[in-house]
C-alpha positions as CSV (number, residue, x, y, z in Angstrom):
1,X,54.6,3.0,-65.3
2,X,54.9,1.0,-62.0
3,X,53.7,3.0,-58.8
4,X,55.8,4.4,-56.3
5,X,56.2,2.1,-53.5
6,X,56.0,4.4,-50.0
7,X,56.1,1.5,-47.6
8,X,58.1,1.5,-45.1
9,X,60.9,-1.6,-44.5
10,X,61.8,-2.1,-41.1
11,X,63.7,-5.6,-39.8
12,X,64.4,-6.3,-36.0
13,X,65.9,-9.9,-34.3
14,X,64.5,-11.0,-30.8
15,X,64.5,-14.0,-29.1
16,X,61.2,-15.3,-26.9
17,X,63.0,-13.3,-23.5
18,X,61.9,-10.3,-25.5
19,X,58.8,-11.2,-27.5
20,X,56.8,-8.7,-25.0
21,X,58.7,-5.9,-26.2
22,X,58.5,-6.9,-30.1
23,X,55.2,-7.4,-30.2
24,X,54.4,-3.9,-28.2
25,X,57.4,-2.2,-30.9
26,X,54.8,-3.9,-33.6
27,X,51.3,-2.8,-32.2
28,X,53.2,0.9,-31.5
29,X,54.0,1.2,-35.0
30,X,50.8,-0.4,-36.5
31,X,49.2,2.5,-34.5
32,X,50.5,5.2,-36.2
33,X,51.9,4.1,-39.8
34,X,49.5,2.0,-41.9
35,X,51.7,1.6,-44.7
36,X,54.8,-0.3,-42.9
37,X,56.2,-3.8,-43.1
38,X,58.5,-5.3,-40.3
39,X,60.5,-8.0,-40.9
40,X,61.3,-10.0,-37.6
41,X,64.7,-12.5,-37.2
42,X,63.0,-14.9,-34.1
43,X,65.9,-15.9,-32.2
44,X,64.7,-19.1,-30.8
45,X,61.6,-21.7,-31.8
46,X,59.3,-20.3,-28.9
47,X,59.4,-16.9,-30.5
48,X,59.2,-18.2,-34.3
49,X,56.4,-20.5,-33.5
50,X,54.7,-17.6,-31.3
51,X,54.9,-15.2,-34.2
52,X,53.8,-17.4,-37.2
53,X,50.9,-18.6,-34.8
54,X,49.5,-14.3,-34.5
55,X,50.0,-13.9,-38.5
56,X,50.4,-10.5,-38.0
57,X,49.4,-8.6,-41.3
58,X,52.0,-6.1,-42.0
59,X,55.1,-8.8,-40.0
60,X,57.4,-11.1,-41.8
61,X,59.0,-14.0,-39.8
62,X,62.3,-14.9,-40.6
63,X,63.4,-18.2,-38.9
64,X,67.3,-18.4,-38.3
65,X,67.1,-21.6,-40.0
66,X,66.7,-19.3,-43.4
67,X,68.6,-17.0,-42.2
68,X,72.0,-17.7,-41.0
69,X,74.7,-18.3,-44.0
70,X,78.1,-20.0,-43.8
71,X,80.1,-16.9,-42.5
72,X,77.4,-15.6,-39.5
73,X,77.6,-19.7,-38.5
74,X,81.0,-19.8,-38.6
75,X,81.5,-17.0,-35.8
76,X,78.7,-18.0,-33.8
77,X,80.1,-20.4,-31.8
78,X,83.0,-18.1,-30.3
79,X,80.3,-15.2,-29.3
80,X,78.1,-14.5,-26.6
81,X,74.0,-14.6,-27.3
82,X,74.5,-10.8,-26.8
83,X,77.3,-10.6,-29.3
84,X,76.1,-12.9,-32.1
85,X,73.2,-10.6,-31.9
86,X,74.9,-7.3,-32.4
87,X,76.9,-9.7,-35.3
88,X,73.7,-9.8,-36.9
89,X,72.5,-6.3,-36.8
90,X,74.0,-5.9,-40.6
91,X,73.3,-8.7,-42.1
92,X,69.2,-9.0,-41.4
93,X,69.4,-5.7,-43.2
94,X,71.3,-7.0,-46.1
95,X,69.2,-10.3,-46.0
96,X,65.9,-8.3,-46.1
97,X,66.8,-6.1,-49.0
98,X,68.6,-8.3,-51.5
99,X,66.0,-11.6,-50.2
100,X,62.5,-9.2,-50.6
101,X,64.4,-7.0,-53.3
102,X,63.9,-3.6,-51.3
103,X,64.3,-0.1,-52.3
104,X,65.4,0.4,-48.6
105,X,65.3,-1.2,-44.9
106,X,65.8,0.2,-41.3
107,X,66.9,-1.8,-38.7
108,X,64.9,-0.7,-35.0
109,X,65.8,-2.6,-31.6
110,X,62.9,-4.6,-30.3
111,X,62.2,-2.1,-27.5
112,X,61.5,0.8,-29.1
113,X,58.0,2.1,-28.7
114,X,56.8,4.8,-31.0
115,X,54.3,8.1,-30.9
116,X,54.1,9.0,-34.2
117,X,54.8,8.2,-37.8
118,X,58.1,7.8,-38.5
119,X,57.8,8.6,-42.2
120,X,58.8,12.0,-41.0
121,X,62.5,10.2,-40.4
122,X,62.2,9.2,-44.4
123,X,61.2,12.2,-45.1
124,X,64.0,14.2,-43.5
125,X,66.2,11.6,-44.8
126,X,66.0,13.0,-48.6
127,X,68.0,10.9,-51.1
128,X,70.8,10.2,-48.6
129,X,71.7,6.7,-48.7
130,X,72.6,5.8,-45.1
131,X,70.8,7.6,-42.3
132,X,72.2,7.3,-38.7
133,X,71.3,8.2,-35.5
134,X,73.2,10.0,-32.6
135,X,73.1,9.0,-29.0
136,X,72.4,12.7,-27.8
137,X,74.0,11.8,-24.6
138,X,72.9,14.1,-21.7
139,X,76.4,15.3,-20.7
140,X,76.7,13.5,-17.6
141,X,75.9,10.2,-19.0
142,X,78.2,10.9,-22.0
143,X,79.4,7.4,-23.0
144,X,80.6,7.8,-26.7
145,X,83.9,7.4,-26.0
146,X,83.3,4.2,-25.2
147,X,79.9,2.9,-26.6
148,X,80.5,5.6,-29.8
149,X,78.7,8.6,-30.9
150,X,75.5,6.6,-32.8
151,X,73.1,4.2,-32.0
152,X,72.4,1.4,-33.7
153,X,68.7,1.6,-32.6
154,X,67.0,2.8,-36.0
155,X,69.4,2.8,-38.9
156,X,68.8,3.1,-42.8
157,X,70.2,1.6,-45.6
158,X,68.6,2.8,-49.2
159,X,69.4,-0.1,-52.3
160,X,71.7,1.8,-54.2
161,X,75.9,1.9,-54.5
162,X,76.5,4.0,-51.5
163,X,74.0,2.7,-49.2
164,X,75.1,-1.3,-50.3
165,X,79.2,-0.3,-49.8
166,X,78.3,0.7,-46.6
167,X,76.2,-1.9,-45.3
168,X,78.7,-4.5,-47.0
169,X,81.3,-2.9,-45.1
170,X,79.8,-2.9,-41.5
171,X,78.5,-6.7,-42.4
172,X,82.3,-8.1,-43.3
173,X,83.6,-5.8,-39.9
174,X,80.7,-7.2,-37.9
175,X,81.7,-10.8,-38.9
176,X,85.6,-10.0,-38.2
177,X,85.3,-8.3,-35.1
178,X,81.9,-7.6,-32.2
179,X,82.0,-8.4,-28.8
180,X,80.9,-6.9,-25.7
181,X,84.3,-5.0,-25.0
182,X,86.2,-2.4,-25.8
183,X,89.2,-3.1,-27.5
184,X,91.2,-0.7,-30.1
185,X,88.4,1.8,-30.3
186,X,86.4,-0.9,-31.4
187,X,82.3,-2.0,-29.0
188,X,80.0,-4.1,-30.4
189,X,78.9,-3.4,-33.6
190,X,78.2,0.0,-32.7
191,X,81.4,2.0,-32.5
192,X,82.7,1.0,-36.5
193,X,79.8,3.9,-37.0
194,X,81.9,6.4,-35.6
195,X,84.0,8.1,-38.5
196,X,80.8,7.2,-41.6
197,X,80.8,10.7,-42.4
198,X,84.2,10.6,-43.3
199,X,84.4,7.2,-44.6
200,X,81.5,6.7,-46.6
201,X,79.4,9.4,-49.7
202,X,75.8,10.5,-48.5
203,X,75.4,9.7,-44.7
204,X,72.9,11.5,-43.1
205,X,72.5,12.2,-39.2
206,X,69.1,12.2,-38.3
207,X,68.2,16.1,-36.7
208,X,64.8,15.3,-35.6
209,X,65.2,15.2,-32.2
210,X,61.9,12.7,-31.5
211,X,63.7,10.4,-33.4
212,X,66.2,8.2,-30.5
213,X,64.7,9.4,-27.5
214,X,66.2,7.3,-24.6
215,X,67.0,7.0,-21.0
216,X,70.7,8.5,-21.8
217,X,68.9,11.7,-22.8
218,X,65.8,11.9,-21.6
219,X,67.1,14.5,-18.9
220,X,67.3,17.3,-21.5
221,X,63.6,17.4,-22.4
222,X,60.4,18.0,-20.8
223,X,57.7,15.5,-21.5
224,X,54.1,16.6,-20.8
225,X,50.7,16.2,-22.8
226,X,49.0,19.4,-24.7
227,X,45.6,19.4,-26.5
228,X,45.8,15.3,-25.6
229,X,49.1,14.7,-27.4
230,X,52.5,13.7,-26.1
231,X,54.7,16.9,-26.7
232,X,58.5,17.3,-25.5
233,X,60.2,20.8,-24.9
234,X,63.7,21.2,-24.9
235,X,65.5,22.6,-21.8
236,X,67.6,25.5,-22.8
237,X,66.2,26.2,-26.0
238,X,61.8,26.2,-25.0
239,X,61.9,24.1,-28.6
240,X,58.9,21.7,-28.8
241,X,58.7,18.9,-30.9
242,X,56.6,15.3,-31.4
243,X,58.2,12.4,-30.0
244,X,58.6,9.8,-32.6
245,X,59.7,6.8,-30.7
246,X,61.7,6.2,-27.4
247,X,64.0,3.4,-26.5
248,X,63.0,1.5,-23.3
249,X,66.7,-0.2,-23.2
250,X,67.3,-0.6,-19.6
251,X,64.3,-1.8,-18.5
252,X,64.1,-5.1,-16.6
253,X,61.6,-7.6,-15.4
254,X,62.2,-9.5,-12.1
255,X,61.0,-12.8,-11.0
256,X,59.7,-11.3,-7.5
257,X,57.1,-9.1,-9.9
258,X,59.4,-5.6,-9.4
259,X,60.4,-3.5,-12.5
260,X,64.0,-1.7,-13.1
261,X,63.0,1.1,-15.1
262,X,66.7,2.0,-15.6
263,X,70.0,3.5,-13.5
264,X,69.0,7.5,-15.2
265,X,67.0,10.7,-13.6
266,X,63.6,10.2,-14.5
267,X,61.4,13.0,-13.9
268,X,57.7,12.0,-12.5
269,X,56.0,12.9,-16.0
270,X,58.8,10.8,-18.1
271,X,58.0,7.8,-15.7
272,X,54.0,8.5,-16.0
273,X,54.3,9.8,-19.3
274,X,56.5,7.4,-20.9
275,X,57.2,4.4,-18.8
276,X,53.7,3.3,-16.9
277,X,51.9,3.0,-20.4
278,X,55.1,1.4,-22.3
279,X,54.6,-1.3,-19.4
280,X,50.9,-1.2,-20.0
281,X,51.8,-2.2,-23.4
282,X,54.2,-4.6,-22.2
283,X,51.8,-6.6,-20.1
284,X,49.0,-6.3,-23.0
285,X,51.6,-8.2,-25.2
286,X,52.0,-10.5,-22.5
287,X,48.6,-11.4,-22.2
288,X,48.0,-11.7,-26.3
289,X,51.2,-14.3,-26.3
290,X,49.7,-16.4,-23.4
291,X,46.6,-17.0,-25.7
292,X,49.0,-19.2,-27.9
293,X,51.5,-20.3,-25.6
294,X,51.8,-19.6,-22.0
295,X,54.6,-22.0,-21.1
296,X,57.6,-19.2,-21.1
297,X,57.7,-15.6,-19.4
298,X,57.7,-13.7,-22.8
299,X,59.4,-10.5,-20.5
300,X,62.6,-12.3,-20.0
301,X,62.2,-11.6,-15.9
302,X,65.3,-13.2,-13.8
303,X,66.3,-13.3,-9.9
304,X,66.9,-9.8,-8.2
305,X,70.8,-10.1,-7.6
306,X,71.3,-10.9,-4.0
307,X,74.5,-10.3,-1.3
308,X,76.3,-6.9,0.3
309,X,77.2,-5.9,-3.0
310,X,73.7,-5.5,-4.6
311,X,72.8,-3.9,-0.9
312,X,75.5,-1.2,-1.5
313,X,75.0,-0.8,-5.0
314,X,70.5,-0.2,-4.1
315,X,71.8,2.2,-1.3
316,X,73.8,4.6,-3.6
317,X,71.5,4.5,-6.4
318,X,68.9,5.7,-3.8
319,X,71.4,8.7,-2.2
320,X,71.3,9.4,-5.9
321,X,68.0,9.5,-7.3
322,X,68.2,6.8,-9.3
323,X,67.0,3.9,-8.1
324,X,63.4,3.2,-10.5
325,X,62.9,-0.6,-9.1
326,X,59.0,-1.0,-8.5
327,X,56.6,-3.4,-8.5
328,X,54.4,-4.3,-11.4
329,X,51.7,-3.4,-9.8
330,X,52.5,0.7,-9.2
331,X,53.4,1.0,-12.5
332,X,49.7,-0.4,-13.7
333,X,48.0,2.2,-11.5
């Protein structure tokens, strides 16, 4: 009888502007699942030859060269580097499960950083074939109108005739239609998720809520450490829970050696808590990187916008709390 396979599948796609983040996603999740295997699309040769270099034990690297087909290189040329990106969310999953021959794959952004074992997510999962996960906007951030109700941050596909119909689905949308507007109901790749519990059989929304923790909800928990472990209570309710992973999206490096943390309330224990190790992290993955190549910023960090409007724009995030630009070195304190 041939054993149960219990690893984990998980695929991602960054270029070398976000190798930091990646490689800290990888080193997160090597620290608290040992059975995992991440599969990583490098969007440029600095990041592929970077990657291959490390020979990371439980990372596969997938050069674009083997990856892109007729119809991804066929839209490429008329979307942006964020677009064609989003346009590939689908189809790394797709490529890692019928390439590798899979009995499932998650797709996670690059920047998420995780606390604990996510096999909890599998776990809660079941036998559904899709699993999706909801922005949990904090009410006065709510943007699902416009960005949609789920994020494409960690999303699971299972082998099987629901899961593929779905996946196929999003893949040929994707390929017809994702750009970085909003136009007939339609954003990225991110909105066609919108109506899958109507459109497609066994969809599951994820319910653990330390699964998608992010800067657009961050406001509705309390992070704090008991008995030396990160715990998070929710506001209202008292509940207390494990964060699995968070999802650093906003965060910015600048050429001047500053930080934006995001444009978000962050409460002094989420920014100590969360942020000042994830940068930590960051900058450990920065160092590892330049012991192979140190020719290219792997953080991505560009010019601080200059002019009035900038000006303006600093002085009302700072009459409203949120303005979280700081230099590198407060946040390594």
């Amino acid at each position: 009888m041939k054993e149960r396979d219990t690893t984990l599948y998980y695929c991602t796609l960054f270029d070398s502007n976000y190798l930091s983040r990646g490689l800290a996603m990888y080193e997160s999740l090597a620290a608290v699942c040992d059975t995992f295997h991440l599969y990583v699309f490098a969007f440029d040769d600095k990041c592929l030859q970077v990657l291959r270099k490390m020979q990371l034990p439980k990372m596969t690297v997938i050069s674009l060269a083997e990856f892109e087909d007729p119809e991804l290189l066929r839209v490429k040329p008329g979307r942006s580097r964020a677009e064609y990106c989003w346009t590939c969310s689908s189809s790394t999953i797709l490529y890692c499960i019928q390439t590798y021959e899979l009995g499932h794959c998650t797709y996670i952004d690059a920047d998420l950083y995780f606390y604990n074992n996510p096999r909890v997510l599998m776990d809660e999962m079941g036998n559904h074939a899709v699993m999706i996960t909801e922005h949990r906007y904090t009410p006065m951030y709510d943007k699902s109108k416009l960005s949609g109700k789920y994020c494409v941050q960690y999303i699971t596909f299972r082998n099987n005739r629901w899961g593929m119909e779905a996946l196929q689905w999003w893949r040929e949308a994707c390929l017809e239609w994702c750009y970085d507007r909003h136009e007939d109901g339609k954003f990225g790749d991110q909105k066609y998720l919108d109506d899958w519990l109507t459109r497609f059989t066994n969809v599951w929304v994820m319910e653990n809520l330390g699964g998608g923790l992010a800067l657009w909800n961050i406001q509705q928990y309390e992070v704090f450490r008991s008995a030396g472990k990160l715990r998070c209570r929710e506001i209202g309710t008292g509940k207390e829970f494990e964060p699995i992973f968070y999802h650093f999206h906003y965060l910015k490096y600048f050429t001047d050696h500053t930080i934006e943390l995001g444009r978000r309330l962050i409460a002094p224990a989420v920014k100590k808590l969360l942020y000042k190790p994830y940068v930590a992290a960051l900058e450990t993955a920065k160092r590892q990187i330049g012991e192979i190549d140190h020719s290219f910023d792997p953080h991505g960090a560009r010019p601080r916008p200059s002019g009035i409007k900038p000006l303006l724009v600093t002085i009302w995030r700072k009459l409203r709390n949120v303005y979280h630009i700081y230099p590198l070195s407060e946040l390594l304190k």
